[in-house]
N, C-alpha and C positions, 0 to 999 in steps of 0.2 A: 476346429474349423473357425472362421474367422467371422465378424460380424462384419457391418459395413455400414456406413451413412454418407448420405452423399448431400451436398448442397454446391454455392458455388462461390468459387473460392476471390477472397476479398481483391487480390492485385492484378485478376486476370478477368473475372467475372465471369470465367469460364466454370462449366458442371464439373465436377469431380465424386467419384466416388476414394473414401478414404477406409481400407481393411485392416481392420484392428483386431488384435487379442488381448490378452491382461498382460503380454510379454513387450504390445507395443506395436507402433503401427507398422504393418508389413506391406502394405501396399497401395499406392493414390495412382488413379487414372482417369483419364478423360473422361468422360460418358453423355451420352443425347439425353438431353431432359428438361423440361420448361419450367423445375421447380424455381422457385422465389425465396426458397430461403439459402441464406449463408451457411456456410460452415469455419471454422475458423479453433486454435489450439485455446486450450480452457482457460481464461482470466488467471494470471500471478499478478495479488494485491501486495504491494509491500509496507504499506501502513495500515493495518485495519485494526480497532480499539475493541470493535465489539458488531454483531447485527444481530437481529431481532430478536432483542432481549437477552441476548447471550453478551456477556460482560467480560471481557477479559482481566480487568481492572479490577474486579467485583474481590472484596474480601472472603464472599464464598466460594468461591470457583473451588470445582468441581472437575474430576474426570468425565463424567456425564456432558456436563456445560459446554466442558472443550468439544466433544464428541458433536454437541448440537448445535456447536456454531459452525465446525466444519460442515456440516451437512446443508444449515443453512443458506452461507457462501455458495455453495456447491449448483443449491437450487435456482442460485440465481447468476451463477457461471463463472463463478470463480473456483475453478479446482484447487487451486494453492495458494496460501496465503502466509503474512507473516505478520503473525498475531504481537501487536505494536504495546509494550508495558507504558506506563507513562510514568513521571515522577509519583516517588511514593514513600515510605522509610525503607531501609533497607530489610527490614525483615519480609516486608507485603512484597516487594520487586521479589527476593528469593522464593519469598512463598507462589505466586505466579510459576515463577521458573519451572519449582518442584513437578507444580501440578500437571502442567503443560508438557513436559516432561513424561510423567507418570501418564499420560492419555497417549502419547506416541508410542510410547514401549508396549500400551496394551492393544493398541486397538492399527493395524496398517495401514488401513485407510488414514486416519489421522496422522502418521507417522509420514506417508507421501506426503500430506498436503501439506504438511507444516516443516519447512525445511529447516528455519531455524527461529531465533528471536528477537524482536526490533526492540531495544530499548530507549524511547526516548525523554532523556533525564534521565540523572534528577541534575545532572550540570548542565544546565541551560542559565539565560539571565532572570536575575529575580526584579528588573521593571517592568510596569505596567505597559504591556501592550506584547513586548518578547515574552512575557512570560505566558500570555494565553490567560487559558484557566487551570494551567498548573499547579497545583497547593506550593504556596511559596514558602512555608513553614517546613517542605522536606528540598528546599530546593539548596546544593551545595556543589564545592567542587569539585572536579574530577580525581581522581582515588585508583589509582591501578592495584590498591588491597582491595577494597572494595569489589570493584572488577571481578578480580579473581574470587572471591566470595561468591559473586552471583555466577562463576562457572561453576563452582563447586556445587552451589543449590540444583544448575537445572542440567550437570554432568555433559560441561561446556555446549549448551544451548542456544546462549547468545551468539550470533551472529553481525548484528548491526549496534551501534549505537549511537545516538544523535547527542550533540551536546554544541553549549556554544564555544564560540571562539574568544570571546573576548577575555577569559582565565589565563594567569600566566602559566599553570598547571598542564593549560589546554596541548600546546604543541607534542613536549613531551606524553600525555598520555597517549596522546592519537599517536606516536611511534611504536608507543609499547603495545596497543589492542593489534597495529598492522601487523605488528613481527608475532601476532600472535595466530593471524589470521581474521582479525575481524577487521569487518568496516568500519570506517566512522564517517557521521555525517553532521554537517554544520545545519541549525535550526535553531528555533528561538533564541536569537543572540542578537545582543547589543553591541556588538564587535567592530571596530575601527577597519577600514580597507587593509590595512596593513596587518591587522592582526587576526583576518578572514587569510589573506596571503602566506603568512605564516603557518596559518593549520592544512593549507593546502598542501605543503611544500612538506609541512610534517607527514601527509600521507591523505588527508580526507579525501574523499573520491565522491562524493556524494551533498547534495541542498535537502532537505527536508521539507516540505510542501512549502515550496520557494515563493516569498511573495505575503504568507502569511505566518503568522507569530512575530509579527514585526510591528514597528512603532507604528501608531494613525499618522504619525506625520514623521517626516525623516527630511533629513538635507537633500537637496535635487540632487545634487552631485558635487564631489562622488559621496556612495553610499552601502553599507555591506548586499542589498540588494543584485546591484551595478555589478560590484566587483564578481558575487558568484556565478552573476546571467552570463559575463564576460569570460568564464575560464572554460577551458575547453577539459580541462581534468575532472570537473567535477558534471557528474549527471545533476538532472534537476527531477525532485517530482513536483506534480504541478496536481494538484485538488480538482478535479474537472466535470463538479457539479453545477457548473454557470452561476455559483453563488458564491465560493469564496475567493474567486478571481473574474471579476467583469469580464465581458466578452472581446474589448480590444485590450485589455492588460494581460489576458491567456494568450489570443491571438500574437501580438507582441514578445511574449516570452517565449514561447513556442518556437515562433522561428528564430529568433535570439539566442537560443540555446538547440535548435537545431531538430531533426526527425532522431538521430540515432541517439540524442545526449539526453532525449524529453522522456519521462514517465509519469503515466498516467496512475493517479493512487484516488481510492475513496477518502480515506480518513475516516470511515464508519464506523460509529459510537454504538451502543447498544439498541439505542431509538430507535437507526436505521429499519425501515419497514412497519414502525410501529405508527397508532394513528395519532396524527394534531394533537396536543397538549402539553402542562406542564409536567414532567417527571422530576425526580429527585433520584442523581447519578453519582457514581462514583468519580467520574469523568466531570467536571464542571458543579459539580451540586446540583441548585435549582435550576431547570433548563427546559427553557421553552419552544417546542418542535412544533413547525408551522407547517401549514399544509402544501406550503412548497418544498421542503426541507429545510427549512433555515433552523438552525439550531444556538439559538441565544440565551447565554448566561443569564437567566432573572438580574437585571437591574443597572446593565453592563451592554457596551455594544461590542462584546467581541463575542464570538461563534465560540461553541462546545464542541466540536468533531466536526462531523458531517452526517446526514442521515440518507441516503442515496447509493446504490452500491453498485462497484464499479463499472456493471456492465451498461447503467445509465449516463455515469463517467466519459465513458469510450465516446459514445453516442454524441457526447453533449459536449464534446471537446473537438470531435470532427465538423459538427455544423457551428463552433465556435470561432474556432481557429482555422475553419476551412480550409480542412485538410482531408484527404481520402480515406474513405472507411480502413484500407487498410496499412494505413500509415498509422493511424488511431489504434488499432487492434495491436501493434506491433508495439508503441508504447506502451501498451499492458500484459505483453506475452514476453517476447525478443528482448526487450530493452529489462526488464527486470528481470530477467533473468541471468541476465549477463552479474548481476550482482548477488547470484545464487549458486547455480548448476551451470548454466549455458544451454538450459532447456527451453521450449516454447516455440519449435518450429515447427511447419505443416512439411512433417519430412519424413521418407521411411527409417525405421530404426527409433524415432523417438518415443516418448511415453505416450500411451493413448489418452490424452487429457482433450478432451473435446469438444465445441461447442456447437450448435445449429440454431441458425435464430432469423428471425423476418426483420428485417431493418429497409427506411426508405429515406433515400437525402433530408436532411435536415430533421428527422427523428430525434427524439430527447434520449430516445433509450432503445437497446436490443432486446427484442422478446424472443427471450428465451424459451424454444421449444422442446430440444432435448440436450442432455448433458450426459458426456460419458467420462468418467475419471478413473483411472486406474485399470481402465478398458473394459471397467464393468457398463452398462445403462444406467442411468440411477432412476433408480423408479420411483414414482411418489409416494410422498411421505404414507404411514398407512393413517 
């Protein structure tokens, strides 16, 4: 028999009831009802580092970890995500692979939610400011042996990989990962317009939280910035915590790159949910989480991650970029997923990945009420 939850639906604001089993949803209908909350298809993150306290990055990871970071996304309404490696030596990136790997074969639930793996690095640029807080001591060039080493550890798990464009390596690799099936996406890179154009053309289809991991200062124009917001081949994702992109340089980008070309991504580091303080990360080192989210390298003014997850994201990028609650939602459902399955719509036949939440204009965040993944309820933690 089917369950059901009903709220009302973001593009119409009309009531709906939606009937789900674990096979998938079978049935949306109209319904009389003067509820207040939303409903809408579960959050797909496509960069997320780590949240609350669960590390992806972490040298200890764990089948456990992985299990408790799905869960925790989960609770804050993200059903699927795609747990983002960052530069590291080659053996720690495989080691990730294994484990992450090892957590989907055992456990299904974890197996749905993680459809594949972001790698981004370790081929990025190694100046200050493209490079972030990437260990620049593992930072190198692109390697399609390599590559195929990290398929073999996580038994072809990779899926995505961000690296920069400005390597003469770079074009040809991005041929070899497309013809292999994977993505590639251009980020932290110090890459000339011309040699952003080139990896385009080599296959990349994808920006990396566009706008950041780039220099404090850059030529007005043109600039690799410019060039990516300009292509119509590549999607962009955009950070849309109101803190790693001001509010008229999100707004700006947004519609510059369009509703259907835009994705909304956390970038959430382990901190994410944790309280105010200095922590010492795998991600960044010493890193200072402030009570707004800002998550500052001890010593440095560039950001460590993000600490915000993405269903605050959605929220804080609709009343940024003043755009519709469900135009917002759809950058975080619709639009990444088209760089997955082609899952995330409120439609019969799809997965029951769910969300029901209280949201009002200009809200920082969706409060999240109940969440259903995999057509189960998820109940609270015990």
């Amino acid at each position: 028999m089917a369950d059901q939850m009903i709220g009302r639906d973001p593009l119409s604001g009309q009531a709906i009831s939606v009937h789900f089993t674990e096979a998938g949803i079978e049935q949306i209908t109209s319904v009389e009802s003067d509820t207040q909350l939303w409903i809408s298809p579960g959050l797909l993150d496509l960069q997320v580092n780590g949240f609350a306290g669960h590390d992806i990055n972490s040298a200890e990871l764990s089948l456990t970890e992985v299990e408790a970071f799905v869960r925790a996304l989960a609770e804050n309404g993200t059903t699927r995500a795609i747990p983002t490696v960052i530069t590291s030596s080659e053996a720690q990136i495989c080691r990730s692979l294994s484990v992450i790997d090892a957590a989907r074969r055992a456990n299904p639930i974890v197996h749905n939610a993680i459809p594949y793996v972001h790698i981004e690095g370790p081929h990025i640029s190694a100046e200050d400011g493209p490079r972030g807080v990437h260990p620049a001591e593992h930072i190198r060039p692109p390697d399609v042996a390599e590559f195929k080493r990290w398929q073999e550890a996580g038994r072809g798990l990779v899926g995505m990989v961000t690296l920069s464009a400005h390597y003469a390596e770079a074009p040809a690799y991005i041929r070899a990962l497309t013809d292999s099936g994977v993505r590639c996406a251009i980020g932290h890179t110090s890459a000339t317009p011309d040699e952003v154009l080139e990896c385009i053309e080599a296959g990349a289809v994808h920006s990396t939280h566009l706008g950041n991991g780039a220099h404090e200062y850059v030529l007005r124009h043109p600039n690799y910035i410019w060039t990516q917001l300009a292509d119509d081949r590549l999607t962009a994702g955009f950070i849309g915590d109101g803190l790693h992109l001001p509010e008229h340089t999100l707004r700006s980008m947004v519609r510059a790159k369009g509703r259907e070309r835009s994705i909304i991504v956390s970038d959430s580091i382990a901190l994410a949910g944790l309280p105010a303080g200095v922590y010492e990360t795998p991600v960044g080192g010493q890193v200072e989480l402030t009570a707004d989210g800002r998550t500052n390298k001890v010593g440095t003014p560039f950001m460590s991650g993000a600490a915000r997850p993405l269903a605050d994201c959605v929220a804080t990028t609709a009343k940024l970029a003043q755009i519709g609650l469900g135009d917002a939602l759809q950058m975080a459902t619709i639009n990444p997923s088209r760089h997955v399955d082609d899952r995330g719509w409120l439609s019969v036949g799809e997965p029951a990945d769910l969300i029901q939440f209280a949201w009002e204009p200009g809200a920082d965040r969706l409060d999240i009420r109940q969440v259903v993944q995999g057509g189960r309820l998820l109940e609270p933690a015990a």
